[in-house]
C-alpha positions as CSV (number, residue, x, y, z in Angstrom):
1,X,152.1,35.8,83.4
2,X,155.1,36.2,86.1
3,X,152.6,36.7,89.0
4,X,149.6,34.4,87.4
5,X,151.5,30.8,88.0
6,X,152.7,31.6,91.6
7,X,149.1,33.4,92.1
8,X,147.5,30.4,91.2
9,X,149.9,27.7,93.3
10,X,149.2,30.5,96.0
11,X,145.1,30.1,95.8
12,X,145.1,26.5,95.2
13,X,147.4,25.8,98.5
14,X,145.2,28.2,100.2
15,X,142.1,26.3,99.3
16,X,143.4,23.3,99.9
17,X,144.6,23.7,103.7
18,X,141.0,25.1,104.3
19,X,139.1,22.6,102.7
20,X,141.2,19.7,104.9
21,X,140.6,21.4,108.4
22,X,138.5,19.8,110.5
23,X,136.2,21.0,113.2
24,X,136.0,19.6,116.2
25,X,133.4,19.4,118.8
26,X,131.8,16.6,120.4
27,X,130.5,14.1,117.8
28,X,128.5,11.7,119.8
29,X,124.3,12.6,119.0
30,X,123.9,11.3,122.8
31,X,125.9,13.9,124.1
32,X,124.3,16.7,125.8
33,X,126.9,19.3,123.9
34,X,126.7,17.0,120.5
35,X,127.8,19.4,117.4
36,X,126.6,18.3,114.0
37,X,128.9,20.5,112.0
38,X,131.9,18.8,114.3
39,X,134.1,16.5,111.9
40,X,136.7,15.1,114.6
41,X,135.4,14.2,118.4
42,X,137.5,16.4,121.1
43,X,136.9,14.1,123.9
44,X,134.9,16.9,125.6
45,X,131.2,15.0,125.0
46,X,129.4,15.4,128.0
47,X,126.6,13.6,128.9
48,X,123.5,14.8,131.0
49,X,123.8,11.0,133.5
50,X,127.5,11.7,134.6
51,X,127.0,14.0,137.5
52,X,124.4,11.8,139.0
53,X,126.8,8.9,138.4
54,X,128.0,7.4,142.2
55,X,127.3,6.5,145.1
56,X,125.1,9.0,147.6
57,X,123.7,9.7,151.4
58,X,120.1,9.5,151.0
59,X,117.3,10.2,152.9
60,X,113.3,10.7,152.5
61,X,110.5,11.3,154.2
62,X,106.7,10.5,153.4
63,X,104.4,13.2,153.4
64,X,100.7,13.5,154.9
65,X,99.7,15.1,151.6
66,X,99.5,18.2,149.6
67,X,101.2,21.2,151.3
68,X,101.0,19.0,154.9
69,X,104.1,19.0,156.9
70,X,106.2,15.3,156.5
71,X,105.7,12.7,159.5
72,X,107.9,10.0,159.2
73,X,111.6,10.0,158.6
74,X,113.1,7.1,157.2
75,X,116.6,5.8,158.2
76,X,120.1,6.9,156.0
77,X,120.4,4.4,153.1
78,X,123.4,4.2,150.6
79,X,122.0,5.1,147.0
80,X,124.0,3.8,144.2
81,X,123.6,5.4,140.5
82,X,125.1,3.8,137.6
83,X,125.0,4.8,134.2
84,X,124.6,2.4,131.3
85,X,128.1,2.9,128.7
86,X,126.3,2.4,125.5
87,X,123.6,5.3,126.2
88,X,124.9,7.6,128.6
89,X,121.2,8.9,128.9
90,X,119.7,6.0,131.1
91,X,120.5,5.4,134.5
92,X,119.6,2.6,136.6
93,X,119.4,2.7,140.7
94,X,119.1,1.3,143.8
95,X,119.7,1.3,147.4
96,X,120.6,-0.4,150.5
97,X,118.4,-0.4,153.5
98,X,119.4,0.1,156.3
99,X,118.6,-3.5,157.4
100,X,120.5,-4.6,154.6
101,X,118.4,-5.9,152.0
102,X,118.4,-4.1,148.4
103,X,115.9,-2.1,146.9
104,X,114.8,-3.7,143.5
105,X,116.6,-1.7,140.5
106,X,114.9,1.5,139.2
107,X,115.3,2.6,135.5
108,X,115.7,6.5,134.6
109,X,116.4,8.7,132.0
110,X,118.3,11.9,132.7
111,X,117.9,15.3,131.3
112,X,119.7,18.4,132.1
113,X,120.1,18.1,136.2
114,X,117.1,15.6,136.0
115,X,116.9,12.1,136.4
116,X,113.1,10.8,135.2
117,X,111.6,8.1,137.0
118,X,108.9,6.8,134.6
119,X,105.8,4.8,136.0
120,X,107.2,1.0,136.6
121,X,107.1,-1.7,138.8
122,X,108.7,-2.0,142.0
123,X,109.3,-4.0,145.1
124,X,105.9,-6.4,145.5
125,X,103.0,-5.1,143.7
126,X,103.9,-0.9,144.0
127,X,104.2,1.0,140.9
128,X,107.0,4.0,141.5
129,X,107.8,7.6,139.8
130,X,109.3,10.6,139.8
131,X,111.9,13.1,139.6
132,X,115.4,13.5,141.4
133,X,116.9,16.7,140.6
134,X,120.5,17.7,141.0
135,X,121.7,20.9,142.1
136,X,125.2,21.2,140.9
137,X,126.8,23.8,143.5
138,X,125.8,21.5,146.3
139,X,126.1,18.3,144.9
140,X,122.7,17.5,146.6
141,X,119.7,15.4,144.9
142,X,116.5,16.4,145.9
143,X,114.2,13.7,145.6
144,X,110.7,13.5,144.6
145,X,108.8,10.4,144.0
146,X,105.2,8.3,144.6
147,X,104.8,4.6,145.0
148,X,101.2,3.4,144.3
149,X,99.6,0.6,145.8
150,X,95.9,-0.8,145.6
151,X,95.2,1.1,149.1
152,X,96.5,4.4,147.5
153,X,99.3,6.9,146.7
154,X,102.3,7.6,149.2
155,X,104.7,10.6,148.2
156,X,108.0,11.0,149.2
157,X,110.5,14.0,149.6
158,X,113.8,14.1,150.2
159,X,117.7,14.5,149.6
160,X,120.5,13.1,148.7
161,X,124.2,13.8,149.6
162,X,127.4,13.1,147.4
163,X,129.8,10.4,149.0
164,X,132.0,8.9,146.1
């Protein structure tokens, strides 16, 4: 009986302190490191948007087709990615020309070192999409992307550089 009462006290404290620990992770389902067994948020969520998120260097070129060398170069324009604060997954873009004007804003999704351009509108009667890919030791974008018109498909190719 001398060892039962503080054995017990012992295994109830014990039980207690385990049952009251919380694990913590990153508890935001948006998050490309989300952890559903994670009880308190770290502040380490990351999301798979924030390294395309700035502004970048970007230039493109259109190609004569399918395995064909490119043929026109288009001027350096400033391409500005922002990502939307209540889902870190979509992105919206644009960019200035290098006459000035804006492009008309361009919705994407992002995925690991991916940003999806689905099919939509843009500029006067095109449709746009495609694919800008990040490689994260360069901080280059590689860009990849077709506008449709009624007198066909144009592709593009190019890259984008980091500026801030």
């Amino acid at each position: 009986m001398r060892f039962l009462i503080p054995s017990l006290i012992f295994a109830l404290s014990l039980s207690f302190s385990l049952s009251s620990c919380d694990t913590e992770g990153c508890t935001d389902p948006k998050a490309g490191n989300y952890d559903a067994k994670a009880d308190s948020d770290d502040g380490n969520c990351r999301y798979d948007a924030d390294p395309f998120r700035g502004k970048w260097d970007w230039y493109d070129s259109i190609q004569a087709g399918p395995g064909q060398n490119t043929f026109i170069y288009n001027d350096l324009r400033l391409m500005d990615i922002r990502v939307f604060e209540n889902d870190r997954s979509r992105v919206q873009l644009f960019w200035k020309n290098s006459d000035g004007t804006l492009s008309d804003t361009i919705f994407a999704t992002a995925q690991p070192y991916t940003l999806s351009i689905p099919e939509q509108p843009f500029e006067d009667s095109l449709v746009i999409q495609g694919n800008f890919i990040l490689n994260p030791l360069d901080t280059l974008i590689e860009t990849e992307y077709r506008l449709t018109r009624a007198t066909g498909i144009v592709r593009y190719r190019g890259a984008a550089l980091f500026r801030d």
